[in-house]
Residue frames as qw, qx, qy, qz and C-alpha x, y, z in Angstrom:
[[0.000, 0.892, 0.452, 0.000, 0.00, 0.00, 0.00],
 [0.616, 0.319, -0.069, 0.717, 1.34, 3.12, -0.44],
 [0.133, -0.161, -0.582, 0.786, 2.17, 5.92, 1.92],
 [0.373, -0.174, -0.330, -0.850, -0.93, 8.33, 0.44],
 [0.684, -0.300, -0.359, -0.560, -3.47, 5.44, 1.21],
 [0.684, -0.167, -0.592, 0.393, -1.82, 4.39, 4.31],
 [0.340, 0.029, -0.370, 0.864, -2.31, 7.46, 5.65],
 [0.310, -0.293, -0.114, -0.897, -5.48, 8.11, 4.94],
 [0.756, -0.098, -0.626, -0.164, -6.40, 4.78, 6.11],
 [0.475, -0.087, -0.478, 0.734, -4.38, 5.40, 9.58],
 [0.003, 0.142, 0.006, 0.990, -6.32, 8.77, 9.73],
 [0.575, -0.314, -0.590, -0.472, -9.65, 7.03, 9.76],
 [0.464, -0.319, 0.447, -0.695, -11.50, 7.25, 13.19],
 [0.077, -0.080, 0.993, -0.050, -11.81, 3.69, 14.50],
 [0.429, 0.268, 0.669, -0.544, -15.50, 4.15, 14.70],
 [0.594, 0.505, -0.129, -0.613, -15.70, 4.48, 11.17],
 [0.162, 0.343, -0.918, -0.116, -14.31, 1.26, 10.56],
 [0.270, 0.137, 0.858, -0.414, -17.15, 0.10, 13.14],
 [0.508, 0.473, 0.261, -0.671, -19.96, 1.43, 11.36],
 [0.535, 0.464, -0.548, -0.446, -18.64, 0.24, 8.13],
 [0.128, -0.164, 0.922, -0.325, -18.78, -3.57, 10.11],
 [0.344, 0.421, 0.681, -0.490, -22.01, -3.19, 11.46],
 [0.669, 0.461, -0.102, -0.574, -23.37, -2.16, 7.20],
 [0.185, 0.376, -0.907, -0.047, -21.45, -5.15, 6.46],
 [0.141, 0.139, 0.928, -0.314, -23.65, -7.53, 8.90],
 [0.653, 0.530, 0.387, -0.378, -27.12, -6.00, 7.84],
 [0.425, 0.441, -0.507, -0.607, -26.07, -6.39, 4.31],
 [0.408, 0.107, -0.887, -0.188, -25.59, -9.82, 4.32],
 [0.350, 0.339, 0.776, -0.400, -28.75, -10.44, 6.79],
 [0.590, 0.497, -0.064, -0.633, -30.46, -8.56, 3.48],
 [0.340, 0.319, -0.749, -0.471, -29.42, -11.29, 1.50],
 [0.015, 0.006, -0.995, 0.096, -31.42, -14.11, 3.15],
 [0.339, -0.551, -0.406, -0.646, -35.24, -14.21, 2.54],
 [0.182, -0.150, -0.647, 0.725, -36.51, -13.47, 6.17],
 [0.205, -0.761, -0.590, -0.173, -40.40, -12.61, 8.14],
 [0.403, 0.045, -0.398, 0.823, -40.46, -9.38, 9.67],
 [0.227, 0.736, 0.531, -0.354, -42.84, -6.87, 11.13],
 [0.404, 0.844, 0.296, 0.191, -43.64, -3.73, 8.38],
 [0.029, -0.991, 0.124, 0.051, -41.61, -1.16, 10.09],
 [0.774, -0.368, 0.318, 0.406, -38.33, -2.73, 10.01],
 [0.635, 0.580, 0.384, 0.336, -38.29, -2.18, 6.51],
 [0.099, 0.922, 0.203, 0.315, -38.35, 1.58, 7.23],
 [0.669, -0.642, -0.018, 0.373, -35.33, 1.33, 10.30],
 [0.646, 0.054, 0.244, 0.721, -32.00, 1.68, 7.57],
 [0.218, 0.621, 0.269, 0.703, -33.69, 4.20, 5.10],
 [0.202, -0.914, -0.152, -0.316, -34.69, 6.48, 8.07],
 [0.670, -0.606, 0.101, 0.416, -31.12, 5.87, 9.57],
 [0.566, 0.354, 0.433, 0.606, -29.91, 6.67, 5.95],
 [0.136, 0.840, 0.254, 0.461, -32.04, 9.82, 5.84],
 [0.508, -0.801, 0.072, 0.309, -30.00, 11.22, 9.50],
 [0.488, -0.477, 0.276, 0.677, -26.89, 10.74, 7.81],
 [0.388, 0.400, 0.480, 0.677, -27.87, 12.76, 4.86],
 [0.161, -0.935, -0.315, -0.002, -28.83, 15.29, 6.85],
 [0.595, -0.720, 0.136, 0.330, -25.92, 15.65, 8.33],
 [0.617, 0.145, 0.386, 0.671, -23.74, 14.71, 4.87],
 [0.146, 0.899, 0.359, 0.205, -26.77, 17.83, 3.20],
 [0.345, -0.876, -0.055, 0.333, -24.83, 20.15, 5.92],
 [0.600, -0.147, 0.261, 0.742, -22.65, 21.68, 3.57],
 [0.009, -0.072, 0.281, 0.957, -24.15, 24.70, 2.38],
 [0.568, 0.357, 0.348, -0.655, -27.74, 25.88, 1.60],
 [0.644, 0.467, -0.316, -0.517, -27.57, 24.81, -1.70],
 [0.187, 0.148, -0.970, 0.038, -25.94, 20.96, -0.85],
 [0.274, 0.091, 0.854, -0.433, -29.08, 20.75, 1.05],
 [0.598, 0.473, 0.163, -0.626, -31.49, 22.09, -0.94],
 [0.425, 0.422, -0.653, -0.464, -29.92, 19.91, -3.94],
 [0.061, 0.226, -0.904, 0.357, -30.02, 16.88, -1.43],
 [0.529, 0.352, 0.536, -0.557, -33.74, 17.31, -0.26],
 [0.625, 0.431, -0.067, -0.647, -34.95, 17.61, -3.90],
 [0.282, 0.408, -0.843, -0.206, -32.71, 14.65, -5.17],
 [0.142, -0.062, 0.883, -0.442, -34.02, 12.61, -2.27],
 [0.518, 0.365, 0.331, -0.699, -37.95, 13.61, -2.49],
 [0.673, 0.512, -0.245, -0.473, -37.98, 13.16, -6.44],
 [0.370, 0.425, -0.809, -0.168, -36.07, 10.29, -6.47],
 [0.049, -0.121, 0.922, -0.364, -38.14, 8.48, -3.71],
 [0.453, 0.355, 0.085, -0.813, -41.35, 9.45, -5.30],
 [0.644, 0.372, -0.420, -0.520, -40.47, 7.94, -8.35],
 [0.162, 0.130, -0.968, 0.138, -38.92, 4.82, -6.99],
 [0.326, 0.135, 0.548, -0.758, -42.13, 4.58, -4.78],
 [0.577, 0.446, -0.185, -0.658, -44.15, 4.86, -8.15],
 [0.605, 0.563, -0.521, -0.213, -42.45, 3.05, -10.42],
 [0.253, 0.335, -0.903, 0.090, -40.51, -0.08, -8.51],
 [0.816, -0.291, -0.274, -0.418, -42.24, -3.08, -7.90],
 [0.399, -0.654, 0.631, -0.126, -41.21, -5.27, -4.64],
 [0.061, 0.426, -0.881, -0.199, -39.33, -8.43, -5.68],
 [0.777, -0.077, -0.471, -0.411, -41.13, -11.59, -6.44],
 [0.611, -0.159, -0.727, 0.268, -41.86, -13.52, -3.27],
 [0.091, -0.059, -0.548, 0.829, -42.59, -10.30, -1.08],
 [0.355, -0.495, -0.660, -0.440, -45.80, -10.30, 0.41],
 [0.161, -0.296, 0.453, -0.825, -47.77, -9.21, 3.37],
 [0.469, -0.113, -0.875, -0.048, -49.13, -11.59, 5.75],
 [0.353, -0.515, 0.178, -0.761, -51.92, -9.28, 7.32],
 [0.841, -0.272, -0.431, -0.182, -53.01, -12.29, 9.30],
 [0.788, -0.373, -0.296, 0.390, -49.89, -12.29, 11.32],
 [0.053, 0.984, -0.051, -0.159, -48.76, -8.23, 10.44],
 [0.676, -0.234, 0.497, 0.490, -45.61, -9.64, 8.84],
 [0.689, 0.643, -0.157, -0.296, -43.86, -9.45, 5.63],
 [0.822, -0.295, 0.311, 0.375, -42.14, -11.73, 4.11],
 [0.087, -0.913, 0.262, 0.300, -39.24, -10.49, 2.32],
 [0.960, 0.171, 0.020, 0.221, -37.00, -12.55, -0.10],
 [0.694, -0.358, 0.134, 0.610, -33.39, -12.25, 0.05],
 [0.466, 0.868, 0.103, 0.138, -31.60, -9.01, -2.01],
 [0.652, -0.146, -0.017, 0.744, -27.99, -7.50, -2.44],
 [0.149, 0.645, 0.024, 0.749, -29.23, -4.14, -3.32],
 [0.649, -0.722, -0.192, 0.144, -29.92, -3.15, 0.45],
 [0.641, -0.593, -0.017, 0.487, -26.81, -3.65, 1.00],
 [0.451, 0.375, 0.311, 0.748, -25.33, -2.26, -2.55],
 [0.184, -0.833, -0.262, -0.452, -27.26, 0.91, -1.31],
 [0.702, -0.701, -0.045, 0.120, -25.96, 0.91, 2.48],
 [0.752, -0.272, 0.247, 0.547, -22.21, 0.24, 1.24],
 [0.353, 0.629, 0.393, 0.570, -22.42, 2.62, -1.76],
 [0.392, -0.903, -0.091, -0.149, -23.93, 5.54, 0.78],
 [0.860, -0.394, 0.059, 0.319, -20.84, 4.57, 2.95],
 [0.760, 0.009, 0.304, 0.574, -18.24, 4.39, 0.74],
 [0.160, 0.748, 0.375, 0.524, -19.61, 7.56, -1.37],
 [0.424, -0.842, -0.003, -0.334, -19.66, 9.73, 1.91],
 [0.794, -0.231, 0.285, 0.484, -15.76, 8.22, 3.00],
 [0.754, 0.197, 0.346, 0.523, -14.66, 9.41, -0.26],
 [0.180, 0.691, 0.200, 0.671, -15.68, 12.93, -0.25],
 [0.653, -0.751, 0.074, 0.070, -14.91, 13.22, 3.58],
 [0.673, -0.634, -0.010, 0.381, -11.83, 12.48, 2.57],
 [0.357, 0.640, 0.268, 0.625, -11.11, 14.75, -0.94],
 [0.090, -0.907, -0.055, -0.407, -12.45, 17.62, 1.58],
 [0.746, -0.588, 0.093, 0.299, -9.83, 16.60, 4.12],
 [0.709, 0.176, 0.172, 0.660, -6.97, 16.47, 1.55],
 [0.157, 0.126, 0.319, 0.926, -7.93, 19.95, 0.11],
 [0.145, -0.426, -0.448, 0.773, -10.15, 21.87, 2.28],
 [0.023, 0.429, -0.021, -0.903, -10.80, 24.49, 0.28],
 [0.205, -0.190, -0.781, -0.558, -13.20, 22.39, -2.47],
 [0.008, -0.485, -0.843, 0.234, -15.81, 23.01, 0.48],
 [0.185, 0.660, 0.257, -0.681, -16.83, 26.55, -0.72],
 [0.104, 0.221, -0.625, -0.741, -16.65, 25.40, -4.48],
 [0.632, 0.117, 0.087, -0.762, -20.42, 24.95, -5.69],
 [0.613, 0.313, -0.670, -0.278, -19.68, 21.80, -7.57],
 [0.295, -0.027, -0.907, 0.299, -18.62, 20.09, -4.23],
 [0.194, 0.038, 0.703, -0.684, -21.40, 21.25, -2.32],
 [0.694, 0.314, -0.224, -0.608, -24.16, 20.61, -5.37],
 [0.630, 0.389, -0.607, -0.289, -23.09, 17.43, -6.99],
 [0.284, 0.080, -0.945, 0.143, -22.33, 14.95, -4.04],
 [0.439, 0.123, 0.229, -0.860, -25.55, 16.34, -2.74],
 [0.714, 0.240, -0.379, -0.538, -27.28, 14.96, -5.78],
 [0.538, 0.063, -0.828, -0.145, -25.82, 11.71, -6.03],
 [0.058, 0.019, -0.857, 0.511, -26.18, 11.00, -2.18],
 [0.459, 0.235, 0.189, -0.836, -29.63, 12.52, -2.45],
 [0.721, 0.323, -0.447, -0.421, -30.67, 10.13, -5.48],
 [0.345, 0.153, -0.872, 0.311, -28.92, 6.92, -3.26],
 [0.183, 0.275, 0.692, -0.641, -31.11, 7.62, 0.11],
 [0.466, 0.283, -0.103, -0.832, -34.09, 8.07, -2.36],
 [0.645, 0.143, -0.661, -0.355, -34.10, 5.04, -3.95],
 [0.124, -0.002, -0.922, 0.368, -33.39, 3.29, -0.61],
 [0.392, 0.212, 0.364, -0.818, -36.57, 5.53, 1.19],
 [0.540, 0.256, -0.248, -0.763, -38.54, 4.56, -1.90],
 [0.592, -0.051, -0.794, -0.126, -38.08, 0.83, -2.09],
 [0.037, -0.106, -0.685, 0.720, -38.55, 1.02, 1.95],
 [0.400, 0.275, 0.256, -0.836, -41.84, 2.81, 1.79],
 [0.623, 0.274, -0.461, -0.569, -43.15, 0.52, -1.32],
 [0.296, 0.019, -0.919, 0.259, -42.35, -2.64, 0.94],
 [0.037, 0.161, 0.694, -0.700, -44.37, -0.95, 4.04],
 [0.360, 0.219, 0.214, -0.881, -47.17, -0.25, 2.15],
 [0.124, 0.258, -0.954, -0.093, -47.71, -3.30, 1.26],
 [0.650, -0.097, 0.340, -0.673, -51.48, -5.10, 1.99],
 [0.562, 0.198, 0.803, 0.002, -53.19, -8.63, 1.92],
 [0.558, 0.343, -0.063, -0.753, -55.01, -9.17, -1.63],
 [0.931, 0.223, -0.033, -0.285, -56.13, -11.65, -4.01],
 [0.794, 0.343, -0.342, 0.367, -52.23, -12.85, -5.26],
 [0.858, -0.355, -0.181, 0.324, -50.50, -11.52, -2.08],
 [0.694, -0.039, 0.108, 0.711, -48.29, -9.14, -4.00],
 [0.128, 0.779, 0.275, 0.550, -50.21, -6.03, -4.63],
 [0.269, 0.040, -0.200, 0.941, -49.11, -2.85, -3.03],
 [0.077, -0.762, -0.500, 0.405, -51.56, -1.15, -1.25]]
């Protein structure tokens, strides 16, 4: 490794190592199908949507790019994505079941990794925090990432009994 990424790597608060662990473990519980109650669904994305608040904090305009990315991008996801074949809602017992998925985590680790990488650009070189581009553009993407999560979340939870099991309230 060289010194560059050995140093940034050394530089790294232990807890961020932890946190990157602990998306590690719920990823790969996302990958088994599994029964759960409704809200669970909604725990990640609404732990997802804190730290984009917090990522958003970079200017009025990172946030405002951030909120709008988010909103419109969970809307449509909301709209538009159906939930996987095998997920259903078992109003009898308030459950869903859930079939196994890697995007969860592809979403969790992505978020992560995305928000790492521009934590540590603005470390290197400081001064990209008062250039619009940085405070607009990882906005977006991160905004458009927690969106899609929020949306498939919220399209899970709203979920209901019906004739085939699979219809979305």
């Amino acid at each position: 490794m060289n010194g560059f990424a050995s140093q940034i790597i050394s530089g790294t608060p232990v807890w961020v190592w932890g946190i990157l662990a602990t998306l590690v473990v719920l990823g790969l519980q996302q990958l088994r199908a599994r029964t759960i109650r409704r809200r669970i669904v909604l725990i990640a994305p609404v732990a997802f949507l804190f730290v984009g608040l917090l990522s958003a904090g970079r200017g009025a305009s990172g946030f405002a790019a951030w909120a709008l990315a988010l909103l419109t991008t969970a809307a449509l996801t909301f709209l538009v994505w159906k939930p996987t074949a095998g997920a259903r809602y078992d109003a009898a017992i308030d459950r869903l079941h859930v079939p196994g998925s890697v995007v969860p985590m592809l979403l969790m680790l992505t978020i992560f990794l995305f928000n790492y990488a521009i934590n540590v650009v603005l470390a290197v070189n400081p001064a990209l925090r008062g250039e619009f581009a940085w405070q607009v553009g990882p906005a977006l993407i991160l905004g458009v990432l927690s969106g899609i999560f929020i949306g498939r979340a919220a399209t899970l939870f709203r979920m209901n009994r019906s004739a085939n099991g699979l219809v979305a309230a």
